[in-house]
N, C-alpha and C positions, 0 to 999 in steps of 0.2 A: 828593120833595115840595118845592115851590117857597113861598118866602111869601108872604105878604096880598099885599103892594105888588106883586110880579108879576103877580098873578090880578087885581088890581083893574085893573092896566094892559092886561091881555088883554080884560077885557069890558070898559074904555072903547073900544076899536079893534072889537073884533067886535058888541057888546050882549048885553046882556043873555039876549033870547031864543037867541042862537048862542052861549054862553058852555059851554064845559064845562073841566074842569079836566085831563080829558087832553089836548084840544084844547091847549091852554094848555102842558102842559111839551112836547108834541111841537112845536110852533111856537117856544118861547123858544130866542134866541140871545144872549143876553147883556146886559148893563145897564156906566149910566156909562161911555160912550164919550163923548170928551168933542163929538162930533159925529156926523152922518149918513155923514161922509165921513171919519172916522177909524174908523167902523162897518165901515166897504165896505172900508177898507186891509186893514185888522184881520181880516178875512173872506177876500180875497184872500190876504194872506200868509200864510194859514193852509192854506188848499186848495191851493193852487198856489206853495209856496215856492220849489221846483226853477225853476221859469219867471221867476219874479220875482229869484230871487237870480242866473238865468242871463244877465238883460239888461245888455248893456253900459252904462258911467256916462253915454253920452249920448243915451239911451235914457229919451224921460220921460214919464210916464204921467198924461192928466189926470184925478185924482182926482174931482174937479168934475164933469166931465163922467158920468163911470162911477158914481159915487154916484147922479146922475138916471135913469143907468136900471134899473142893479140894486136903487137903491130903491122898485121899482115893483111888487116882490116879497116887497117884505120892509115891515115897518110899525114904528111908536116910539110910545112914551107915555112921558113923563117919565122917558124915558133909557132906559125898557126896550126892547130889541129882541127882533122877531117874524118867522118865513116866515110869511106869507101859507100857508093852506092853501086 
């Protein structure tokens, strides 16, 4: 079970009427990142450590960029982060 502040941040992104509270812990991926794009690192270096610790140092990765698309799937309300279901 998740708290208030997360549940309230899932039905401001979904509403009201598409609110449910499993809906809600299956979509949440985490809170206080201190941005969209320290979100999408943070997500990255977690699924794909192997690839990311495998690139050589002149090998650079635009965060910026990759946060606009893979946030396109995923949602935020006052720092909480969501998949998209």
């Amino acid at each position: 079970m998740l708290n208030q502040e997360v549940y309230d941040a899932y039905k401001e992104i979904v509403g009201e009427e598409y609110f449910s509270p499993e809906d809600c812990e299956e979509a949440y991926m985490g809170e206080k990142y201190n941005n969209s794009e320290d979100f999408v690192q943070t997500l990255f270096e977690e699924i794909y450590p192997e690839v990311l610790s495998g690139l050589p140092p002149f090998i650079h990765i635009d965060w910026e960029a990759t946060r606009r698309d893979v946030m396109m799937d995923y949602s935020e309300h006052n720092g909480f982060y969501f998949r998209n279901l």
